[in-house]
N, C-alpha and C positions, 0 to 999 in steps of 0.2 A: 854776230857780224853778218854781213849782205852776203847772200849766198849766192853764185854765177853758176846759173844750171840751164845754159842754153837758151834763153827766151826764146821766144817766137818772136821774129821781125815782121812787123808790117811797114810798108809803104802809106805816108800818109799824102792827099790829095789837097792842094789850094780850094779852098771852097770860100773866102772872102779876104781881101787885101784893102790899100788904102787905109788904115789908121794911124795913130801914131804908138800906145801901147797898151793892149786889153788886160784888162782883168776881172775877175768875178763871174766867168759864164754861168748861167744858168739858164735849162730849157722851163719853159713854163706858157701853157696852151699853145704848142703847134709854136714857140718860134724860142729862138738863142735870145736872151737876156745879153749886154755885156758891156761893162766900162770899160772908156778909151778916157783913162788916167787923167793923161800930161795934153789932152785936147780937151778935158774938164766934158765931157758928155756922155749920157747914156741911150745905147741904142738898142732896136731888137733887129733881130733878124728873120728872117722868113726862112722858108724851106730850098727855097731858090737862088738863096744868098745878098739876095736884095734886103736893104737896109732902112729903118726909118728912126730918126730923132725922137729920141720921147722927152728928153728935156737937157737942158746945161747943168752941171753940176758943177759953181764958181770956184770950190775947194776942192775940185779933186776924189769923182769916183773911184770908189774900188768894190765893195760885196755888195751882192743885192741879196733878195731874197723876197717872198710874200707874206704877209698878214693873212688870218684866216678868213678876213673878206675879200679875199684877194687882188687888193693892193701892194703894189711894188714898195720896196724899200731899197736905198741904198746908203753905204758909207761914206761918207763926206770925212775924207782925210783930216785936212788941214784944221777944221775948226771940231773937228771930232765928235761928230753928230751924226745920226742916224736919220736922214731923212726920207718921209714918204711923198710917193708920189700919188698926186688924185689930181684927175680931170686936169695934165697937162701941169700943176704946180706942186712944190713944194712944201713942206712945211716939215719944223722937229717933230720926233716922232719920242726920238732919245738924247739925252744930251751930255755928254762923256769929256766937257771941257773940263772941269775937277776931278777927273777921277782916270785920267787916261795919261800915262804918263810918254807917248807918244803918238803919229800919227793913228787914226783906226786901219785898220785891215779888212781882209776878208772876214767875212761873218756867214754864220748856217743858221739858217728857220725849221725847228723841229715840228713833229706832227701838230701839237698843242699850241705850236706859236709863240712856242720862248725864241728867245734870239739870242745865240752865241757869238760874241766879235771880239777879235784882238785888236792889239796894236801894238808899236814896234815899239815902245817900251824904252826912246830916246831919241834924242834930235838927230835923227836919223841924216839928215838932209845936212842939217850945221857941222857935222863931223865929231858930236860927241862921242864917249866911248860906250862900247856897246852896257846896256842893264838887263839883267831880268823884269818879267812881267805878269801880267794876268791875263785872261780870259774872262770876260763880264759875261750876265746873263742880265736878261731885257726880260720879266714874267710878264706874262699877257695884259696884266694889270698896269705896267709903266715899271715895276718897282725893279731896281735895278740890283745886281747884287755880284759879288767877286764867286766864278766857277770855279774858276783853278787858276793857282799862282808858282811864281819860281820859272816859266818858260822864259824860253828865247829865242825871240822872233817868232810867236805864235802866226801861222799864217794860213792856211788852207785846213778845212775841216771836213770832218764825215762821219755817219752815225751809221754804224752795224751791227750787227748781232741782233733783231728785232727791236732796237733800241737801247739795248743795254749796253752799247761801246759808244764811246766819239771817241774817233783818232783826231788828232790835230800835229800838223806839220810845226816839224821849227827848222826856221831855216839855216841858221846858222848853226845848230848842233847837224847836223847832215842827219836826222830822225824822225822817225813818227812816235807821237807817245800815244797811248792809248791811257781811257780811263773808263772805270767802273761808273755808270750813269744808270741814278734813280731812276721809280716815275716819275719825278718831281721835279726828274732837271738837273738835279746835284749832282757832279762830280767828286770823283773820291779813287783812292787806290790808284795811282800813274806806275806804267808800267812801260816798258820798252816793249814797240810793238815792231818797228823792223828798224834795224843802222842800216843807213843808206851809203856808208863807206866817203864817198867825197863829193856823194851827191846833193843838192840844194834844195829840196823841197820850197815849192811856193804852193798852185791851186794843186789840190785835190780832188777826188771824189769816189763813192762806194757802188760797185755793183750788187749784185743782189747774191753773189757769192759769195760776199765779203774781202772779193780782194779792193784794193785801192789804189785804181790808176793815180801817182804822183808826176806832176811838171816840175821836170829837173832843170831848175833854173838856170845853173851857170853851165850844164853840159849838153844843154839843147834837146833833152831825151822826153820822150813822158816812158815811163812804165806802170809797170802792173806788179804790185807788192803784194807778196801775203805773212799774217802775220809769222814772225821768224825772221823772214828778213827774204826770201825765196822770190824772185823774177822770174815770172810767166812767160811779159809779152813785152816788148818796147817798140818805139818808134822814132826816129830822129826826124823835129819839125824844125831843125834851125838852128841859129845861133844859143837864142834864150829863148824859154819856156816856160811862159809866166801862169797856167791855169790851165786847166782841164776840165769839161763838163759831160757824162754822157747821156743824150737825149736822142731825137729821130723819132719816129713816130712808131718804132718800135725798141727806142730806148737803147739799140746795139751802136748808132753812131757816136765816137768820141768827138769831142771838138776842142781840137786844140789852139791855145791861144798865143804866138810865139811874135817876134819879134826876130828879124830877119839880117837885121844890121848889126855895124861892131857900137862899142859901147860910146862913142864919138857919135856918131850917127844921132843916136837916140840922145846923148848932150844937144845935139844940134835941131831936135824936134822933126828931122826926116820921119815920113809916113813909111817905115818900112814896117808896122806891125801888120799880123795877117792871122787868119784863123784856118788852120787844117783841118780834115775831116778822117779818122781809119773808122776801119768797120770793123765790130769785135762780135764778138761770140756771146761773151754774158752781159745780160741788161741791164742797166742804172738804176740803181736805188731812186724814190722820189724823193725830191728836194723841196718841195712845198706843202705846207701846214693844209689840214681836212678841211677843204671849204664851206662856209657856214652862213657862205654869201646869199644861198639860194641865187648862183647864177650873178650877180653882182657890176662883174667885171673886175679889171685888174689893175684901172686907173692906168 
């Protein structure tokens, strides 16, 4: 069970507003990565909190991530595609309409370039009843193939232990699972890695301690789990809190991605999403594959 052993509270700071609802931050060369959902675009961010378009996405951003020529990739909801971005467009990259038994999700790029993504595993949106799911993996080669199955609502992800863990959230069991991870990418051995008691996990992500700041969706929190189930450090950004990323140029700022209105609000497409910044102690795992661009760029 979740263990309540005094966190440490931080104060977290506005450091970008104006959306409508983020998800998938990721830092990657000096700026925030991050889909704004239900406004179908993906943007970056600077250090300064100033903003630039990098393209529309028609179905509904959610994970990015990089290739190891470092081009950007994101999840394309609705039609269940993994698409990359170069030079400004689009194009499939993956393509998960047969084999995704719901919208796609958040997704993680490991060192080698596999690509891990879920999805919600039912018509989320139509009001079906909830199903278990999978976790796909993307090998560097295109070939696609089922990680891990049996979750629910697979959704934020993170790889620790010098590569031998990915934890992955499920949001509707209020937990983190962890699993035993090959060289090769394979998942195997699911394990209970913390109950988060009535909390919702959505994004994720690992520092270099191994613990895993989680965005607790429906009670506005992020914290800092460690395996057991043990709370370090938390922060109240809001209402909901839909993702987590930590980056900064030395890796110790979190970036929170919340959403600041009630749930009417966000039915109604009010811009109340916004991004927080706390400053923490231990440094972010990196979230992008070895580049092999020789410099390249990141499309």
């Amino acid at each position: 069970m979740l263990t309540i052993n005094a966190p440490r509270e931080h104060q977290p700071t506005l450091w970008a507003e104006d959306f409508i609802f983020l998800e998938g931050p990721r830092w990657h060369n000096d700026r925030l990565w991050v889909s704004d959902v239900f406004d179908k675009k993906l943007f970056t961010l600077h250090p300064d909190g100033s903003r630039t378009l990098e393209c529309e996405v028609p179905h509904r951003p959610s994970g990015i991530g990089f290739l190891r020529d470092g081009s950007a990739i994101v999840a394309s909801m609705q039609d269940r595609k993994i698409m990359r971005l170069l030079d400004a467009e689009l194009s499939v990259h993956a393509d998960f309409s047969e084999l995704a038994s719901g919208d796609l999700n958040d997704m993680l790029v490991d060192d080698e370039g596999r690509i891990y993504v879920g999805n919600f595993g039912y018509d989320f949106h139509g009001g079906a009843p909830k199903a278990l799911t999978n976790v796909h993996m993307v090998e560097p080669d295109g070939a696609i193939r089922v990680a891990a199955s049996g979750l629910e609502f697979p959704n934020g992800m993170a790889i620790i232990s010098g590569g031998r863990t990915l934890v992955v959230a499920e949001t509707w069991a209020c937990r983190l699972t962890a699993f035993n991870r090959a060289p090769d990418g394979s998942l195997s051995k699911p394990r209970l890695f913390a109950d988060l008691g009535n909390r919702q996990p959505d994004g994720i992500c690992a520092d270099t301690a191994d613990g895993i700041w989680v965005a607790s969706y429906n009670t506005g929190e992020v914290i800092r789990v460690l395996e057991g189930g043990d709370v370090t450090d938390r922060a109240l950004c809001g209402r909901h809190v839909s993702a987590c990323q930590l980056g900064g140029s030395d890796g110790r700022t979190l970036f929170c991605c919340a959403y600041v209105g009630t749930d009417e609000d966000l039915e109604a497409g009010k811009r109340l999403g916004a991004i927080f910044t706390v400053s923490v102690d231990t440094p972010g795992c990196s979230v992008a594959p070895k580049d092999v661009s020789h410099g390249s760029g990141e499309g």
